[in-house]
C-alpha positions, 0 to 999 in steps of 0.5 A: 818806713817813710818819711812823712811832713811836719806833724799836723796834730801837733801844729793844730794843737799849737794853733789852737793854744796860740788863738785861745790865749789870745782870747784869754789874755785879751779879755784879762788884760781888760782888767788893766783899764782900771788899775792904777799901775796899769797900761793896757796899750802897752802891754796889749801892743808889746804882747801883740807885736813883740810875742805873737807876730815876731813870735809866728814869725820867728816859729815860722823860721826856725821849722824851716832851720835844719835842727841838727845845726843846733847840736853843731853849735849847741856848745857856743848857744849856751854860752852866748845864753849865760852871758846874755842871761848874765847882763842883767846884772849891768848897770844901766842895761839889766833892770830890776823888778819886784826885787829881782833882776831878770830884764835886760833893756834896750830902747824901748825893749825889755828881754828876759834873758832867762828864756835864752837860757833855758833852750840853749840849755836843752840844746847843749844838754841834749847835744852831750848826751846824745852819744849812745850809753853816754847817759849811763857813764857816771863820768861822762853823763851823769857828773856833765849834767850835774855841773851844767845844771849847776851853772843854769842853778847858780845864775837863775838863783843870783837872778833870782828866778828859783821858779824858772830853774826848777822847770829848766831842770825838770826838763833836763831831767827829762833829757837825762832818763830819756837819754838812758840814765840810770835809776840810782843816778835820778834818785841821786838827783831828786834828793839833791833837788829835795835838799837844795829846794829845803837850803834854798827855803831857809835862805830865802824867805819868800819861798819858805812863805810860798811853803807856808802860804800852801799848807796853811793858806787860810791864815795869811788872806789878806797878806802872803795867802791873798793871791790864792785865795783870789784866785780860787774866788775866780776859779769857783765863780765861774761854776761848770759853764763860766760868767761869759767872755769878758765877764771876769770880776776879780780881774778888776783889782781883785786878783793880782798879776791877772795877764801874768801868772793868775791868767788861768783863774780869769780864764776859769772864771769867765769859761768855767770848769768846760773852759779850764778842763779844755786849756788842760786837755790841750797841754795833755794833748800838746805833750802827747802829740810831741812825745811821739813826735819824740819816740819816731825821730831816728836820730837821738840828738833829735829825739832829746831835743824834743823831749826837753821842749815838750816837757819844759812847756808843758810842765811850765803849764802844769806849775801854774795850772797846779798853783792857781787851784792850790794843789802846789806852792805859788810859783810866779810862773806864767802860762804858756801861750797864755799869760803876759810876756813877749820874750816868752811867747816868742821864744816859746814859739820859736821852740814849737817850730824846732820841734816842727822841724824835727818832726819833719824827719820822723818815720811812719812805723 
């Protein structure tokens, strides 16, 4: 075997994604130019600054980062990322918006701490199970997972962030079968998610709406279903050839969260069924091109690193994907690469470049 150097395919992949969602967003932050709550210098310079060019930078760095120091401190980075991701609830540093406090402030920079924790997550989780057939040992793997995915549950849903717990862990069960866990312990797991998702929906009605809103979705339009309905408006207006770059109508006070979570329906909107068919094509290929990155790395810390990553963003993608053309429950979750958000462009890039680094160490077969 031989090595070989960073996987160029995976890094195309990247790039492409990273220039189209500039694309993309450019053309729907447009819509800002006209809401009365907008700012569209702001946001284009915080997207800009903040997310593409601190994030290149930051993805540049850590594909040069030995990624096996991360299982070295693995333990100490997810502490330092619940403590961070908890300082949204100081007085005076964390920040609160549309009822929940996800943001922590300093100056004129706003951080959303939960991305923090959702790598210091993966690293620590794919650093405990690591060890050969730990994954197998109720004791030593399946319980560790299960009161580690507590810990992340119990500050996402203080937040409350249910949408980004629900892909931080998917993505750590992702970790977990890789790892080898047995069959009846993911079972085990998938019905204590079914019926903490059902507690959580009577507790909290904004999901159970959510629920309601996706199996009844013409019955609420101008209220809890108006975003879906906008949505799929933009969607079907863009016909298999799209309206054309810039052209998107319902960005303009139609569709709501246009540069957030419905970015995807402008994009449909303005490049049609090619254009939406070309954004999902570019996530199967992104997941595929890291699962073999995955399936070549000799060591298993690297090899669960990758897979944590790779299944995070690109399941992170299908969610909103999957919610923009009603084929799952509004979530608020925003398209990597794409969608508004210069702690998650950042931190997403700055993930690509760890599984750039890893990659560097797979083998030729």
């Amino acid at each position: 075997m031989k090595s070989i150097k960073l996987d160029i395919p995976f890094l195309i992949s990247t790039v492409i994604l990273i220039v189209g969602g500039f694309l993309i967003f450019s053309s729907a932050a447009m819509g800002l130019l006209t809401a009365k709550s907008g700012n569209y210098s702001s946001v284009s310079f915080n997207q800009i600054f903040f997310g593409l060019f601190l994030g290149l930078l930051a993805c540049i760095i850590t594909s040069q980062i030995d990624y096996k120091l991360y299982r070295k401190y693995s333990f100490w980075i997810f502490v330092l990322s619940v403590i961070a991701t908890l300082l949204v609830f100081v007085p005076h540093l964390g920040s609160a918006h549309g009822g929940a406090n996800r943001w922590i402030y300093i100056g004129p920079l706003s951080i959303q701490t939960s991305e923090l924790l959702k790598i210091g997550y993966i690293m620590y989780l794919a650093a405990w199970l690591a060890v050969k057939d730990k994954a197998k040992n109720f004791k030593s793997g399946f319980l560790p997972f299960v009161i580690l995915s507590a810990v992340v549950c119990l500050v996402l849903l203080k937040q409350p962030d249910t949408d980004t717990f629900i892909i931080t862990f998917f993505a750590g069960l992702a970790i977990f079968f890789t790892a080898g866990g047995r069959w009846r312990y993911i079972f085990l797991l998938a019905f204590i998610g079914i019926l903490g998702l059902g507690f959580i929906a009577t507790m909290r009605p904004y999901v159970m709406s959510r629920f309601d809103t996706f199996l009844n979705p013409g019955q609420n339009s101008l209220t809890s279903g108006y975003q879906i309905e906008q949505s799929l408006i933009a969607v079907g207006s863009g016909g298999f050839g799209g309206r054309g770059f810039g052209q998107s109508i319902q960005k303009f006070n139609y569709l709501p969260e246009p540069i957030g979570d419905s970015i995807f329906a402008v994009a449909s909107e303005e490049f049609g069924f090619v254009g939406a068919a070309s954004i999902v094509l570019l996530f199967v290929f992104f997941a595929f091109r890291g699962l073999k990155i995955a399936g070549k790395v000799p060591d298993s810390y690297g090899r669960l690193l990758v897979v944590g990553i790779v299944i995070m963003i690109v399941s992170q993608a299908f969610v909103n994907i999957g919610a923009m053309v009603g084929v799952l429950p509004l979530s608020g979750i925003p398209l990597p690469f794409v969608s508004h958000g210069g702690t998650a462009l950042f931190m997403t890039l700055a993930e690509v470049g760890i599984v750039l680094n890893v990659s560097k160490s797979a083998k030729k077969k």
